[in-house]
C-alpha positions in Angstrom: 122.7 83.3 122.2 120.9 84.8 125.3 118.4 83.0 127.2 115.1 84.8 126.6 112.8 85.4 129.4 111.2 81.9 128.5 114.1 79.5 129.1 114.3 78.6 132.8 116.1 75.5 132.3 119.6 74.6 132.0 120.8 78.5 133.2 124.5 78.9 133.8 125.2 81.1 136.8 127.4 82.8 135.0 125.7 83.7 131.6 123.4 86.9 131.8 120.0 86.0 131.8 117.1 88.0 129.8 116.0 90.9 132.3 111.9 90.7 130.2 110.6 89.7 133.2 111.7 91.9 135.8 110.3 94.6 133.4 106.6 93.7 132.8 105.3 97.3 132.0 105.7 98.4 128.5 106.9 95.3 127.5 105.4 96.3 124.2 108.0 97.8 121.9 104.8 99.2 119.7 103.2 102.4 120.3 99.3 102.5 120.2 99.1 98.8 118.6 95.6 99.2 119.1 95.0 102.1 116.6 92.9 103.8 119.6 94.9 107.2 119.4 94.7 109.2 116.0 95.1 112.9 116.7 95.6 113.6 112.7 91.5 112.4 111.9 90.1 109.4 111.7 90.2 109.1 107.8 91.6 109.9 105.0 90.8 109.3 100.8 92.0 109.8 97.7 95.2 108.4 99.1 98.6 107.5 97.2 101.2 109.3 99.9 104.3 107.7 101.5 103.3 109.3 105.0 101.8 109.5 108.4 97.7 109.9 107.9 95.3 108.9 110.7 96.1 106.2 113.7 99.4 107.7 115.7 102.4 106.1 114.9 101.7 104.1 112.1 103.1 105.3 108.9 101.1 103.8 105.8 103.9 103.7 102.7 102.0 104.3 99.1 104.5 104.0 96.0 101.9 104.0 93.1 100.5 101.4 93.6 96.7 101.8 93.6 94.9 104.5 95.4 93.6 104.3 99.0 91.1 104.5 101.6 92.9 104.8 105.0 91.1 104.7 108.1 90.3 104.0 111.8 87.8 101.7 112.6 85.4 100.4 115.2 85.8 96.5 113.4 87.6 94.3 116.3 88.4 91.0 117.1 85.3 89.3 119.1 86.0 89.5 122.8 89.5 90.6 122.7 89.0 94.1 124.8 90.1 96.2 121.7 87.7 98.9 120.7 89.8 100.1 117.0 91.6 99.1 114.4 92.8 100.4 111.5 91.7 99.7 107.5 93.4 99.6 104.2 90.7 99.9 101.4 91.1 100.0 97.8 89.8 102.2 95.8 92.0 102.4 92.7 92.9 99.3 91.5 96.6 98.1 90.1 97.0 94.8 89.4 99.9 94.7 87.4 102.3 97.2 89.7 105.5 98.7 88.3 109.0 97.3 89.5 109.2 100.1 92.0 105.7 99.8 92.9 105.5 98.8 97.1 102.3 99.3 99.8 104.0 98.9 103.2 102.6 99.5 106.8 105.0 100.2 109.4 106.2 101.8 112.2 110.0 102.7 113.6 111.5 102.9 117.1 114.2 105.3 118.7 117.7 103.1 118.9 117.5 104.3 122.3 113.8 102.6 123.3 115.8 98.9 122.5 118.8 98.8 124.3 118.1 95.8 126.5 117.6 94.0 122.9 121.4 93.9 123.6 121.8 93.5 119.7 125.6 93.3 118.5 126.3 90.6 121.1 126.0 87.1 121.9 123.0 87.5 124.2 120.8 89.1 121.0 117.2 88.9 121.8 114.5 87.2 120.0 111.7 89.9 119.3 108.5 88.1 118.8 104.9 90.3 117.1 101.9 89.4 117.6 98.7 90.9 116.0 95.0 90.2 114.6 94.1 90.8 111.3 91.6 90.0 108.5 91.0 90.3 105.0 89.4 89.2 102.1 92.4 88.7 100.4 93.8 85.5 101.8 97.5 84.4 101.0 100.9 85.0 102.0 102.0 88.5 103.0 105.5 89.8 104.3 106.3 90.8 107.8 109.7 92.0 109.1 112.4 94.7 109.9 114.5 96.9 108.9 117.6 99.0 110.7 118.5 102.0 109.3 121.9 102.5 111.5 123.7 99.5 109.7 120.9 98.9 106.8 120.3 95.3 107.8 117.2 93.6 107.5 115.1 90.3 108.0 111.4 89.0 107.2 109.5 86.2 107.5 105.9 85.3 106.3 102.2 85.0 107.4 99.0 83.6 106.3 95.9 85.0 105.8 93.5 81.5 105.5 90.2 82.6 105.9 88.6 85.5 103.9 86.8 88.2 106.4 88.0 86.6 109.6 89.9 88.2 112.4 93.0 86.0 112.8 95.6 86.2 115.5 99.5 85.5 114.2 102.7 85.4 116.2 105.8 85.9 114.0 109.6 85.3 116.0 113.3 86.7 114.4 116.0 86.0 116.0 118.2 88.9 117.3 121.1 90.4 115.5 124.2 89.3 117.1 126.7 90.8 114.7 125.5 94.5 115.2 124.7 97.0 117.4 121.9 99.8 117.5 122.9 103.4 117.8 121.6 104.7 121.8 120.3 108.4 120.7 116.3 109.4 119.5 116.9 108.8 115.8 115.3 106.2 113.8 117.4 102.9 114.4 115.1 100.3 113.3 111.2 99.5 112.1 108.4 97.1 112.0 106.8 96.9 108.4 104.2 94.7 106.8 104.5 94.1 103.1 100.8 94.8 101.5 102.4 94.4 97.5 105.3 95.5 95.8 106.6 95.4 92.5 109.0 92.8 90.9 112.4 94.9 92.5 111.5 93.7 95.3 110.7 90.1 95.3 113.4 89.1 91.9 116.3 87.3 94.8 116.0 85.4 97.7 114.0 86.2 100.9 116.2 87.4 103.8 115.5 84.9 106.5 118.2 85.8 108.8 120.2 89.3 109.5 121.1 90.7 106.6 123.1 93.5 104.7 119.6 95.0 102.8 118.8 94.0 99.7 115.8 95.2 97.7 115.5 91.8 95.7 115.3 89.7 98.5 112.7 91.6 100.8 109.1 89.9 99.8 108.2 86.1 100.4 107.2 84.0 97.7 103.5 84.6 96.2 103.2 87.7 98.2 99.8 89.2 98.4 98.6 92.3 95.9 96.4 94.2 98.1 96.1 96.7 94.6 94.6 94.0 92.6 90.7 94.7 92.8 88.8 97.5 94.8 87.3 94.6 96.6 90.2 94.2 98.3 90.7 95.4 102.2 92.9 94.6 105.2 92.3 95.4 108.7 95.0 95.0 111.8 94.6 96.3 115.6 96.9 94.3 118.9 100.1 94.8 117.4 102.6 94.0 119.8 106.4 93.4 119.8 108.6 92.1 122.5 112.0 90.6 123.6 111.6 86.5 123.5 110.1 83.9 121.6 106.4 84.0 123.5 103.9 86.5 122.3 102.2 87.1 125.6 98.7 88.9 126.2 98.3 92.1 124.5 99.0 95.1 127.1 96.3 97.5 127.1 97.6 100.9 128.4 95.6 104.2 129.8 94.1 106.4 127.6 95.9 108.7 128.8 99.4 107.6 128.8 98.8 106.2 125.4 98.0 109.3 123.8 101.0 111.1 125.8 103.3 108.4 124.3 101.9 109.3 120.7 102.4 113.1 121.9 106.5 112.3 121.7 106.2 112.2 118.0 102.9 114.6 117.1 100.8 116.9 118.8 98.5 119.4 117.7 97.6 122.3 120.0 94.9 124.6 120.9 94.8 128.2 118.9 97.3 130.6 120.2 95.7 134.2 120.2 97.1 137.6 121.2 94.8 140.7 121.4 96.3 143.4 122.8 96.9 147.0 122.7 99.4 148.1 120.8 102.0 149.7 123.1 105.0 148.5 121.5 106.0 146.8 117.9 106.3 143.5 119.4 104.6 140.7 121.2 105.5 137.5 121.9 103.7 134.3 123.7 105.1 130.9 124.1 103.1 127.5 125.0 104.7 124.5 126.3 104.1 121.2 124.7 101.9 118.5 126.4 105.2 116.9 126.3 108.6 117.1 125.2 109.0 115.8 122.3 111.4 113.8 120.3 113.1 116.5 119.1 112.6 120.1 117.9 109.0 119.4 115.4 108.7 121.5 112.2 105.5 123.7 113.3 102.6 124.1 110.6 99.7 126.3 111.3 98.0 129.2 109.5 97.1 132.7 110.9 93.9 134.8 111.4 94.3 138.2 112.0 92.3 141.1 113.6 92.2 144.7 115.1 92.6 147.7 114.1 96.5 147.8 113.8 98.2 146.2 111.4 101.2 143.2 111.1 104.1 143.4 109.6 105.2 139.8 110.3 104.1 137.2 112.0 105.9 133.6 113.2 105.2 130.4 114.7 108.1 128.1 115.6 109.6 125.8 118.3 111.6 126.0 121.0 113.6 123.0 120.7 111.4 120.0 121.8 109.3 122.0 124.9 107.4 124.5 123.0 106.5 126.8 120.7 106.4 130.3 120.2 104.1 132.7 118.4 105.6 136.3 117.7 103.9 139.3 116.0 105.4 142.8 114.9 103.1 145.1 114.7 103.8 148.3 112.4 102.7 151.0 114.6 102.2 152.1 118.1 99.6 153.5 120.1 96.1 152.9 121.2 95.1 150.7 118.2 94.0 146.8 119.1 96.0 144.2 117.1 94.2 140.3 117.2 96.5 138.0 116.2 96.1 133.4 116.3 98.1 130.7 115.3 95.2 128.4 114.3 95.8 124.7 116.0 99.7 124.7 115.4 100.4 121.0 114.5 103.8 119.6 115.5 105.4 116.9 114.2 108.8 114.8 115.5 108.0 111.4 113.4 110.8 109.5 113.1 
């Protein structure tokens, strides 16, 4: 096994050595662990989805199991720097959740953001998370990862021991040394927290160390139903994950390069409007993304229309990760006024 970045003793001149330390920024494999970017609203209710709702980059996984309050929050650990964090709060009870049943927090990483994990080889690195969090449901809840490239997986456990209580936990695996992760933009593995499942999930043995996936052996013993009461509410901010076995100080990151990071994967921009004079059928305008994204996003938007000529079609779209386009064909020419907008085209490239 590779040394990680905190052995300094006993190093063989020969063996490769952990290169963590020579690369201090973004050490964090997490993006916006401090829930302070969330371009989709700060809130969202009535919630039972299996999808991406407020805080960037966090995907909250419903599977009917109790309905849902999801939001971002100003509630933070005491003198820790954070300003956010983000809420779980029941609002539709289940206490007694079907087989299939499962309320999972998570995010996933590009295979080629963990390369220097050097996974698949005898130098595998530990990946350590650290994070705050606080409930009033104390107990035992799941943490862990799975990798969609060879469908492996591993978790391991932490406690909740005092109801209403920001708490600070550092959870270490140990890297994978039998496979590698795929080097392109595609979803090759993911963080997730277990907040409940049902019985198909926690009927074989807990995977403790790489493993081919299996649904029966994912939750911990006397894992934690968040769905039992509408009481019931969990809180998380400082997420971070790194190569070793030493959670080190949470690294706080620019607004701005923070939110640009989150841009990779959604973005919403401002309304795109054409008002022109008809002189020809067709008119097109393009808008380059904040950033390029992770690949081409599927575009969603609705139109408002104006003028005195009138449309015969109208499209929004993207061009490839860089941009999009808005394109109008007008059915007549001549000196009538056509108004066309694409009303806050959102983009999405979630993994």
């Amino acid at each position: 096994m590779a040394l990680s970045r905190i052995d300094t003793t006993n190093m063989i001149e020969d063996v490769p050595q952990s290169k963590i330390d020579n690369n201090i920024n973004f050490r964090n494999i997490i993006i916006n662990g401090d829930m302070s970017i969330a371009q989709r609203g700060t809130s969202v209710s009535s919630y039972s989805s299996d999808s991406y709702t407020t805080v960037d980059r966090w995907k909250t996984r419903v599977n009917g199991q109790g309905v849902w309050t999801i939001s971002q929050e100003t509630d933070v650990p005491a003198g820790q720097g954070f300003s956010n964090s983000l809420k779980w709060d029941c609002t539709t009870a289940d206490a007694s959740p079907a087989a299939t049943d499962f309320l999972i927090h998570e995010q996933k990483f590009e295979g080629q953001n963990l390369q220097y994990l050097k996974y698949g080889t005898s130098y595998a690195e530990s990946l350590t998370v650290s994070f705050w969090v606080k409930s009033n449901k104390i107990g035992a809840y799941t943490i862990g990862f799975f990798c969609a490239g060879n469908t492996k997986h591993i978790e391991s456990s932490y406690t909740i021991n005092n109801a209403n209580t920001w708490e600070k936990k550092t959870v270490t695996f140990v890297g994978d040394t039998a496979s590698a992760l795929a080097n392109d933009n595609t979803e090759e593995m993911k963080l997730w927290f277990w907040l409940g499942a049902g019985s198909n999930f926690s009927s074989g043995t807990h995977a403790t160390t790489w493993s081919s996936y299996a649904q029966a052996n994912v939750l911990v013993d006397n894992q934690v139903n968040l769905a039992d009461s509408t009481d019931n509410e969990w809180y998380i901010t400082g997420v971070q994950l790194e190569a070793g076995t030493t959670a080190s100080d949470f690294e706080f990151l620019p607004v701005d390069v923070n939110l640009a990071r989150c841009q990779r994967y959604y973005q919403e921009l401002s309304t795109i409007g054409i008002y022109a004079q008809v002189v020809n059928r067709y008119i097109r305008q393009e808008v380059k993304f904040m950033v390029e994204m992770r690949a081409t996003p599927t575009v969603t938007t609705t139109f408002s229309i104006g003028g005195s000529a009138s449309q015969n079609d109208q499209q929004v779209g993207a061009r490839e990760n860089k941009g999009v386009y808005f394109y109008t064909r007008f059915s007549a020419v001549g000196s009538s006024t056509g108004r066309n907008a694409a009303d806050n085209p959102k983009c999405d490239a979630e993994l």
